[in-house]
TIZA-222000 format. One line per 10 residues: their letters; for each residue x, y, z of C-alpha. Coordinates in pm, 1 decimal. Layout:
# residues N
A) X:Y:Z  ...
END
This chain:
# residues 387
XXXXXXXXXX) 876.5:-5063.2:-8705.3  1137.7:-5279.5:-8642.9  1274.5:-5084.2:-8371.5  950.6:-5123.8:-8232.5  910.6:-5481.8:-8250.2  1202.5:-5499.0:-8118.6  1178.2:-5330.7:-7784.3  850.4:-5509.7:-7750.1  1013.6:-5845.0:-7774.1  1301.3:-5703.8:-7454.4
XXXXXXXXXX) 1037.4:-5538.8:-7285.1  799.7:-5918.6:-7253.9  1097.5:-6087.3:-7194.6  1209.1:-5855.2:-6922.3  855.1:-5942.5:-6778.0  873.2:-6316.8:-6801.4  1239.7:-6318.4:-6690.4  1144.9:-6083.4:-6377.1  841.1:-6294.4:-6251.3  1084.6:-6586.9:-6332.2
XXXXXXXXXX) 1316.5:-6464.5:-6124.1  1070.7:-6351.0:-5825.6  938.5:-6727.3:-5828.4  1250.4:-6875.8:-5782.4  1411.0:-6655.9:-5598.7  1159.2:-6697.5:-5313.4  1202.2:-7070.2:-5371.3  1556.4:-7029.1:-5336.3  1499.8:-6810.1:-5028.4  1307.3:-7032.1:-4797.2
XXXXXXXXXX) 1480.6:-7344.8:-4936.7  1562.3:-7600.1:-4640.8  1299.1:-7344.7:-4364.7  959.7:-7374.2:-4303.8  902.6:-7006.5:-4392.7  602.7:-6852.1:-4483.0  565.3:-6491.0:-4613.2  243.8:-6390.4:-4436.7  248.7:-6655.0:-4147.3  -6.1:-6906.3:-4133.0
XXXXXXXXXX) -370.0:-6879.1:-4164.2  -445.2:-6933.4:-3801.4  -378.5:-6536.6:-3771.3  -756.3:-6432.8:-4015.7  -890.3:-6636.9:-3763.2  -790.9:-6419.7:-3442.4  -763.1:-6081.3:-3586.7  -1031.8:-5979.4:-3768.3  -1226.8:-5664.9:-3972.0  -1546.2:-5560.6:-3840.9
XXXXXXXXXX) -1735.1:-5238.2:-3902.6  -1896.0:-5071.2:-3531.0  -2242.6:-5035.7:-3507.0  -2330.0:-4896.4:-3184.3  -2161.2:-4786.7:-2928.3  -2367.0:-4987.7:-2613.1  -2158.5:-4885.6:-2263.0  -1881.1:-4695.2:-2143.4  -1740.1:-4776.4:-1823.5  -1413.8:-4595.4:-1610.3
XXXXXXXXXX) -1160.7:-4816.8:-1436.8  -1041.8:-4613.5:-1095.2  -755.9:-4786.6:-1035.8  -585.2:-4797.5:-1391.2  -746.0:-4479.4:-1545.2  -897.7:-4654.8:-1795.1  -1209.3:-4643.3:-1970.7  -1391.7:-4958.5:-2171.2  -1568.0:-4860.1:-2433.0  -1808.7:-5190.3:-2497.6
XXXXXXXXXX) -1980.8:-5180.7:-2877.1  -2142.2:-5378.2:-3097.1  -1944.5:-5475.0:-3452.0  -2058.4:-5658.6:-3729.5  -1789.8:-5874.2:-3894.2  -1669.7:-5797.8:-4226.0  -1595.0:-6142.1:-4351.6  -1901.1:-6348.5:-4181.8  -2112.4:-6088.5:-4144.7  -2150.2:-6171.8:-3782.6
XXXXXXXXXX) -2265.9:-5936.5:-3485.4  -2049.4:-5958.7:-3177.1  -1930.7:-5735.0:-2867.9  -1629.0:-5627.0:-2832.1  -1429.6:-5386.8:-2608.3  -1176.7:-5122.5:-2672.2  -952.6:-5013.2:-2342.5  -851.4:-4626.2:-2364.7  -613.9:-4498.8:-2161.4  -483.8:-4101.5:-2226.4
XXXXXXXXXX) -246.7:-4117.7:-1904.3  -20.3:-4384.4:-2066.4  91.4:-4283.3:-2467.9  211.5:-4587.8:-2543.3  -140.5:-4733.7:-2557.0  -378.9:-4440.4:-2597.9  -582.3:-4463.9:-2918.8  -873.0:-4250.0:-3032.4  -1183.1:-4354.0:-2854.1  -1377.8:-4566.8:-3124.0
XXXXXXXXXX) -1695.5:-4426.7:-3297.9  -1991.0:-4603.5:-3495.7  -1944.9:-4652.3:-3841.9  -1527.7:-4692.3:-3754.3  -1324.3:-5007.2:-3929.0  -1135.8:-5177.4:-3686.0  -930.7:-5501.9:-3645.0  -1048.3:-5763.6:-3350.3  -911.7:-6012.0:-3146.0  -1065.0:-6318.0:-2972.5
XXXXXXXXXX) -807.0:-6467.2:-2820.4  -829.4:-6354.5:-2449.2  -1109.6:-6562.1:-2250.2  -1313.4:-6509.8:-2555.8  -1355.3:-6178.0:-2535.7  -1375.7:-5959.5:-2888.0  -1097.2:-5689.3:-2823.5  -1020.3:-5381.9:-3017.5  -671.6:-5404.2:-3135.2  -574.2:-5088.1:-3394.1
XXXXXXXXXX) -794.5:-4906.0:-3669.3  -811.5:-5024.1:-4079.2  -606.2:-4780.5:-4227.9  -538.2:-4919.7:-4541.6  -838.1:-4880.0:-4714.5  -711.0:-4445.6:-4667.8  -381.2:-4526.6:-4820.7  -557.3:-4696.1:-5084.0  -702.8:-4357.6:-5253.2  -395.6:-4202.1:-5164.7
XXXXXXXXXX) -192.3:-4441.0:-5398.7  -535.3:-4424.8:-5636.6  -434.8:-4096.5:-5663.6  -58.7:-4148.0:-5741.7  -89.8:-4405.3:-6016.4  -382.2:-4148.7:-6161.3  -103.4:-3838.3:-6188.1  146.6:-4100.4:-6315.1  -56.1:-4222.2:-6573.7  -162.4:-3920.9:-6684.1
XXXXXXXXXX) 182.7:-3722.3:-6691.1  378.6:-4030.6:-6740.9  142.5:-4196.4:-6988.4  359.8:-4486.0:-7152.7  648.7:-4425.1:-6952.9  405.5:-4407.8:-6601.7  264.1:-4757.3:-6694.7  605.1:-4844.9:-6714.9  723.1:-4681.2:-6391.2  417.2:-4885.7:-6208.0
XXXXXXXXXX) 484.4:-5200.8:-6381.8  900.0:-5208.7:-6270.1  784.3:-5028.2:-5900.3  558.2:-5362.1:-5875.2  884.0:-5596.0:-5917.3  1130.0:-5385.0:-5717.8  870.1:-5444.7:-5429.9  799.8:-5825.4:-5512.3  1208.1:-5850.4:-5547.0  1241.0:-5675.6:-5161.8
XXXXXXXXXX) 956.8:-5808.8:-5011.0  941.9:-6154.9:-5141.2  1287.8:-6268.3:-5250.9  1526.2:-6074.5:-5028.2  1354.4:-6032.5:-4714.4  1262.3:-6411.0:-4685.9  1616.8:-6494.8:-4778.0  1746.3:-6244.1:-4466.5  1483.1:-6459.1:-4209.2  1597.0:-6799.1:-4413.1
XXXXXXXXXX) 1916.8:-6673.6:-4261.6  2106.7:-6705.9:-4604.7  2414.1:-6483.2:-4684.0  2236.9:-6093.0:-4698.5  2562.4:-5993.7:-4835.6  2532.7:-6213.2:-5173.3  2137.0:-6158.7:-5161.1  2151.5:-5796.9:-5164.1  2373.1:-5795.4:-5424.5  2173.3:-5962.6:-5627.3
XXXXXXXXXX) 1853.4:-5807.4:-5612.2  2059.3:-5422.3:-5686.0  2175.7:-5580.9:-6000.8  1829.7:-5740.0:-6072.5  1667.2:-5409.3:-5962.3  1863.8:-5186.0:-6182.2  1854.2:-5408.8:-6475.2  1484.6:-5487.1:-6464.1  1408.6:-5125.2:-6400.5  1620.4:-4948.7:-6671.1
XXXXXXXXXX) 1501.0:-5144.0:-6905.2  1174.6:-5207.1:-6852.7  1168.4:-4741.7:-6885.9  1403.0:-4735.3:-7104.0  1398.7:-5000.1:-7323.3  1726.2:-5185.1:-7461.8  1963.8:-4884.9:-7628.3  2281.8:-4723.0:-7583.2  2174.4:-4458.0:-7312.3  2035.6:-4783.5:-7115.0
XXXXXXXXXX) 2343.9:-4921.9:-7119.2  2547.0:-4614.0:-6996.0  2326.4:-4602.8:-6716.2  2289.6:-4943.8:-6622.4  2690.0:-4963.7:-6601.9  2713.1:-4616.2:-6434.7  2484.4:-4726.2:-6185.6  2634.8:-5036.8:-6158.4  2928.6:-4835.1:-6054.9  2803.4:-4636.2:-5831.2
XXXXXXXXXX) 2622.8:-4897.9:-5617.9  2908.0:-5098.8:-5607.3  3159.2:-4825.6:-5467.5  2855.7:-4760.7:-5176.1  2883.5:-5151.0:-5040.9  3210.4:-5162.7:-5062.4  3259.0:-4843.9:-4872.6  2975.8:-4959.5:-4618.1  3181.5:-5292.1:-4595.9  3499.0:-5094.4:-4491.3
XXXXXXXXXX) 3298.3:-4830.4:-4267.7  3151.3:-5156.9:-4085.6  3491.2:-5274.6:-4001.2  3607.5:-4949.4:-3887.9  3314.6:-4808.8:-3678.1  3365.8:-5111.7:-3489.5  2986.4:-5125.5:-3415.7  2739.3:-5480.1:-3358.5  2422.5:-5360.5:-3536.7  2237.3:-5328.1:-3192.9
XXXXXXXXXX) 2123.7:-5015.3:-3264.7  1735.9:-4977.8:-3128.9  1479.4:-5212.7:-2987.8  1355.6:-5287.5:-3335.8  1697.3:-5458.5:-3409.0  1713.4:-5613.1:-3052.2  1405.7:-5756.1:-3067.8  1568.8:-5907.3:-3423.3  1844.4:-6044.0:-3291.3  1589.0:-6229.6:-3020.7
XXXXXXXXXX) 1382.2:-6358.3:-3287.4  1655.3:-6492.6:-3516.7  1972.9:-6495.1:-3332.8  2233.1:-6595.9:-3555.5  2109.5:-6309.1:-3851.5  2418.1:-6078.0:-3934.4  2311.8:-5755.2:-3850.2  2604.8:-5565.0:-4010.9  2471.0:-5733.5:-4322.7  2122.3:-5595.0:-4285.4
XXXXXXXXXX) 2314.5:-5224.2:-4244.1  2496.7:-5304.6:-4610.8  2163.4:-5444.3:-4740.0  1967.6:-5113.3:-4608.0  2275.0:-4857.4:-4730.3  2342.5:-4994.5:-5078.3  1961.0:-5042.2:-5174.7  1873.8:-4713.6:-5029.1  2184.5:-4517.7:-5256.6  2037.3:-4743.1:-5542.0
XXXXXXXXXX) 1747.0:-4519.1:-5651.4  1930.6:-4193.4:-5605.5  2225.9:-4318.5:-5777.6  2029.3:-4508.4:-6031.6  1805.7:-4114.0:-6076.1  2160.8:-3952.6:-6166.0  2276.7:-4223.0:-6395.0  1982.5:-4237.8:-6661.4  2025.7:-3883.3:-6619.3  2380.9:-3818.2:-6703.8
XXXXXXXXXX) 2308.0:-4082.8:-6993.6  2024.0:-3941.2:-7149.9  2128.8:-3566.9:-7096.7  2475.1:-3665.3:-7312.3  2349.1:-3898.8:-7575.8  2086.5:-3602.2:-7620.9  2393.1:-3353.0:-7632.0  2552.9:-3537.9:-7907.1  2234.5:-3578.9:-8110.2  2178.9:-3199.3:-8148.3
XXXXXXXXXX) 2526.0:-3080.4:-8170.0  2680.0:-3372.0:-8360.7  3068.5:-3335.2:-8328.8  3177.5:-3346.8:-7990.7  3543.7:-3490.0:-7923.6  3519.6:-3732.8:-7592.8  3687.9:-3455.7:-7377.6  3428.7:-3198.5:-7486.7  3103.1:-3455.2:-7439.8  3313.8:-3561.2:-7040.4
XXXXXXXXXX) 3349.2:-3169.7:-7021.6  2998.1:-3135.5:-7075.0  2867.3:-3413.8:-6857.5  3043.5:-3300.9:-6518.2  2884.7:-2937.9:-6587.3  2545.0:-3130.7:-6604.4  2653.1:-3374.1:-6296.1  2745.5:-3071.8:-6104.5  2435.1:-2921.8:-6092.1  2251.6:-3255.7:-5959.7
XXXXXXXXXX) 2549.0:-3285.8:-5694.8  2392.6:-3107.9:-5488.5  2015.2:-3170.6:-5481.7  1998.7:-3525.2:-5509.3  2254.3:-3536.2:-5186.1  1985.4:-3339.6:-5049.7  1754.0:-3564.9:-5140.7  1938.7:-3854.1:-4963.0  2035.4:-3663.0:-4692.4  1676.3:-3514.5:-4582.3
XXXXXXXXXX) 1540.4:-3876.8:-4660.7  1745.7:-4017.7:-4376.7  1670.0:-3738.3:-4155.0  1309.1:-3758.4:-4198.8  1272.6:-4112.2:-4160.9  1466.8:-4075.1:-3839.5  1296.0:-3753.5:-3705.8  1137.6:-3929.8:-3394.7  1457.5:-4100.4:-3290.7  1675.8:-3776.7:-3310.2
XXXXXXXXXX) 1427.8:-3573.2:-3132.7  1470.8:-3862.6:-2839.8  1846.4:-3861.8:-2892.4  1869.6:-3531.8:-2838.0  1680.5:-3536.3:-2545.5  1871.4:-3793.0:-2366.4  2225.8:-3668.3:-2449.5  2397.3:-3380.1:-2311.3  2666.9:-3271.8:-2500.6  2634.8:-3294.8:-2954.9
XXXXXXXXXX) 2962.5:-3530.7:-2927.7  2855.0:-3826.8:-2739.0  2489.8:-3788.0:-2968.9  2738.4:-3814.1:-3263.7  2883.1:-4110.3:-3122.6  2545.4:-4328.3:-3093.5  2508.9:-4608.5:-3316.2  2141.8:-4520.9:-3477.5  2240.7:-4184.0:-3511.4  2603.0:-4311.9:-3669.2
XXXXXXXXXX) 2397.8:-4534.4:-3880.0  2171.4:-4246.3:-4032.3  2494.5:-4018.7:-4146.8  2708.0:-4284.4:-4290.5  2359.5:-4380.5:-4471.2  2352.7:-4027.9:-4615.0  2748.6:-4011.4:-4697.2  2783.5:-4328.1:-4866.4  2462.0:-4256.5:-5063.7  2638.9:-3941.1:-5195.2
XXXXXXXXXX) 2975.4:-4091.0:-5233.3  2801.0:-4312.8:-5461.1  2620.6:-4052.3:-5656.1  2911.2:-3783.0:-5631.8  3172.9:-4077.3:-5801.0  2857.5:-4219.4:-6041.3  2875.8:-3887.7:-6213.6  3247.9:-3883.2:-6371.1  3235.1:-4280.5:-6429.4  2921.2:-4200.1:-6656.2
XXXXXXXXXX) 3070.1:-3920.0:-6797.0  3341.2:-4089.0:-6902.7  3178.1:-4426.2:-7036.6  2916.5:-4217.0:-7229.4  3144.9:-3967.2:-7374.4  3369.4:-4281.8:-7488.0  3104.5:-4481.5:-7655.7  2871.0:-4228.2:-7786.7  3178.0:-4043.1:-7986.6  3182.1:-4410.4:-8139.3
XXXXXXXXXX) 2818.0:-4407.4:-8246.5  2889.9:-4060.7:-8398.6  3181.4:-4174.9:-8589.3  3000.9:-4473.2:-8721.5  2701.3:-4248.6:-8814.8  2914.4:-4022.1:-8980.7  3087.4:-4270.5:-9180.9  2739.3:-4445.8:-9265.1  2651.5:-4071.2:-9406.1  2997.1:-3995.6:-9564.7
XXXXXXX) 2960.3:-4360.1:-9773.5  2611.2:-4282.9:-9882.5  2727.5:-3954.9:-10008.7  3010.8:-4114.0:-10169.4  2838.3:-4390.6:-10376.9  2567.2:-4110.3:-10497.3  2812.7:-3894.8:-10666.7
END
């Protein structure tokens, strides 16, 4: 029971502490700016949800290939009917959108000549049974351990989103910020699973590890790829928007809390699989249990690099494909910054997973041959004072 009690008491104060820290951190953040996280509230004004009614006129545009679909919407939040207009254009696939339908959900805009415009579809409401669904499987195949999956998910996001991302457009050091929210991440996370014990430990300092190895290598591979950042229009545009940012910062933020899951994954793995070892076969010699743990690392070597590697790859699919297209020969496509960026993403993520596996090897087969020995001498005592 009072094991119990006691990883109640860490896992509140790991709650308080983490909405404590999300708080100030975003205080911290947009100290000395005028930064908001979701802009101001001019923006519900302009850009609205509205539900279509009817669909009243279509007319085609000669000269631009367009057509205007004209309807009639009734405003979500007032309640309001108004007409709007949606401009479809299939020549041109940068703007051509599925023609809208009655009954669709849709987001307007009334800030052209006051004219309601069609500006994209409501999607969210479809990702929202989509993630019903997740937390539904979680909870029921996680039970206590899915609640607390959800419940440390919901602060790694608050931690991204509202402390380090505001800190980045704050223009405060991304370096030092990034750092921070890895160690928060893999504290608050571990334990929140976990709970406060031994195999918590091993894997918060094997993690540790590993994460630390990927920035510095990323630091190093920055300086020697001899590269700006300026790698697509998304970071251009950045650099337009907030011209003094350090973009080779953003590429360590983005490499070191992308390796942080996988290498975190391997970690509580390593940890758990060993301390379990040692619990069913009892006398292990640290050699034996380090022995052990590289047979077990060895077979996660190579999926979870998979794992990073096809992540990268598949977030990147679209811009490859276009790579490809524009580049003649495989060297100078190997040579391109994004594509650059993507690889060294992959093979610093499984540096940091390959060299996370020895480290907590060795720290667990160290310190649980301690916990055996003290065990054993609890047990030898006890049999000692009964006879």
């Amino acid at each position: 029971m009072e094991s119990k009690t006691f990883q109640r008491m860490v896992y509140v104060t790991v709650i308080i502490l983490s909405i404590i820290f999300v708080f100030a951190g975003h205080k911290m953040a947009i100290s000395g700016t005028d930064y908001k996280l979701l802009g101001n509230d001019e923006s519900d004004i302009t850009n609205v949800q509205a539900e279509i009614l009817a669909i009243r006129e279509v007319q085609h545009n000669e000269q631009t290939g367009d057509r205007e679909v004209y309807f009639s919407a009734k405003i979500k939040k007032t309640g309001k009917e108004v007409i709007g207009v949606q401009i479809v254009n299939e020549n041109d696939p940068t703007v051509a959108v599925k023609e809208a339908e009655v009954g669709d959900n849709i987001l307007m805009d009334c800030s052209i000549d006051d004219q309601w415009q069609f500006t994209n579809y409501v999607r969210t409401n479809t990702l929202v049974w989509l993630a019903v669904v997740f937390v539904a499987l979680l909870l029921f195949f996680g039970r206590g351990k899915g609640v607390n999956t959800l419940v440390s998910l919901f602060f790694t996001c608050l931690a991204v989103f509202v402390v380090l991302v505001p800190a980045v457009i704050a223009g405060k050091n991304i370096y030092i910020w990034a750092v921070v929210i890895c160690i928060y991440t893999i504290l608050m996370t571990l334990l929140i699973v976990n709970g406060l014990n031994i195999k918590s430990a091993m894997a918060i300092a094997g993690c540790t590890g590993g994460v630390l190895i990927a920035g510095i290598i990323t630091v190093i591979m920055n300086k020697l790829l001899n590269w700006n950042g300026l790698m697509d229009a998304d970071t251009q545009r950045l650099i337009l928007e907030l011209p003094d940012i350090d973009l080779l910062g953003i590429i360590f933020a983005s490499v070191t809390i992308g390796a942080m899951g996988a290498v975190m994954d391997v970690a509580m793995s390593m940890s758990s699989s060993l301390h379990e070892l040692k619990l069913k076969v009892g006398r292990m010699s640290p050699k034996e249990l380090y022995k052990s743990g590289m047979v077990i690392g060895r077979d996660m070597m190579g999926t979870m690099a998979n794992t990073l590697v096809l992540a990268y790859i598949g977030s990147a699919m679209a811009t490859t494909v276009l790579q490809i297209l524009y580049n003649s020969s495989i060297f100078e496509l190997l040579n391109k910054e994004k594509i650059i960026m993507e690889i060294m993403q992959a093979l610093v993520g499984s540096l940091g997973i390959l060299l996370t596996i020895p480290f907590t090897a060795f720290i667990c087969g160290i310190w649980y041959q301690k916990i055996g020995v003290k065990k054993k001498r609890r047990h030898t005592d006890a049999a000692q004072r009964s006879e």
